[in-house]
N, C-alpha and C positions, 0 to 999 in steps of 0.2 A: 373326470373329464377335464377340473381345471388343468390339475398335474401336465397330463398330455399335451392339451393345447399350450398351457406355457413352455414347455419344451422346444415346440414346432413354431412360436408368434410369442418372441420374450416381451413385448410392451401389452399382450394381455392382462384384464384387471379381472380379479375374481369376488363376485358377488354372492355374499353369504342373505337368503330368500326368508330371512326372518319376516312373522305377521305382517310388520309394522313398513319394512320395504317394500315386502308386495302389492300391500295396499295402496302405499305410496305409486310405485310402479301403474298397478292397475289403473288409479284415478289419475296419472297421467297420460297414459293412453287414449283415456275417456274424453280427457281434455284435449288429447291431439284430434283425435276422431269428430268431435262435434264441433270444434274450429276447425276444421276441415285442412288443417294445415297436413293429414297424413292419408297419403293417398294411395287408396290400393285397387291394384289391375282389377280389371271385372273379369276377368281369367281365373282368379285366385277366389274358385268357388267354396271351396272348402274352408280358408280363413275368413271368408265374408260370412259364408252358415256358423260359423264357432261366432263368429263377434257378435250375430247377429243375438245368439242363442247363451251368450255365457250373462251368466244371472250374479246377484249380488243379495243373498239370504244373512236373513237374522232371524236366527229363533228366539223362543218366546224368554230367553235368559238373557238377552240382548248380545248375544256372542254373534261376529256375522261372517259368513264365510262367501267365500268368492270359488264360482266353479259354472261347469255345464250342469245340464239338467240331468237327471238322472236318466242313463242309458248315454247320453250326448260327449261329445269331446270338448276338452279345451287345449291340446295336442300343439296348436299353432299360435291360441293366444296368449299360454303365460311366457312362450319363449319373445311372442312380438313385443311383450312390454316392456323389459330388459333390456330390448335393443334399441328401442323409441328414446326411452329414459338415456341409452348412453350415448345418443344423437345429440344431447347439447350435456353438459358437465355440470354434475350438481350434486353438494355436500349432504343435502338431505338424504341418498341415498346412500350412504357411507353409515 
C-alpha cells in the first residue's frame, strides 16, 4: 500500500506497526479521546461501537494485546490512531 500511495503523494511517510508503535499509537488516541480534544460525528456509528468496544488484554504471562472482542472489529480503529498520531509530529513514533 505504501509503494502505491508514494507514487501517487511523494511527501507520504511510511510507518512500520511494530508492538511498541502501536501501543504508542493506541494510548494516544486514548489520550485524545478522553481530553476530548478528538471529535467524532455522531453519524460515524460504526467507529464510535469499535472504540467503544475495542479492549486492552493481558494474559496471565503478562503479555497484553490490543484488539476487539472476539467476533467484534477494530477495522476503523487501528487505522484512526496512525492518523490522530500524525496530526501533530512526534519522534516517538519513528
Amino acid at each position: 500500500m505504501y509503494d502505491f500511495l508514494a507514487n501517487i503523494h511523494p511527501n507520504i511517510e511510511g510507518l512500520t506497526l511494530t508492538y511498541n508503535v502501536k501501543e504508542a499509537i493506541l494510548l494516544n488516541l486514548y489520550n485524545y479521546m478522553k481530553s476530548k480534544r478528538l471529535k467524532i460525528p455522531v453519524d460515524c456509528e460504526e467507529l464510535i461501537r469499535q472504540l467503544q468496544r475495542f479492549q486492552r488484554i493481558q494474559d496471565k504471562n503478562g503479555r497484553v494485546r490490543y484488539e476487539a472482542p472476539l467476533g467484534g472489529h477494530d477495522d476503523y480503529v487501528v487505522p484512526l490512531a496512525p492518523a490522530v498520531a500524525s496530526s501533530f509530529k512526534t519522534d516517538r513514533l519513528k
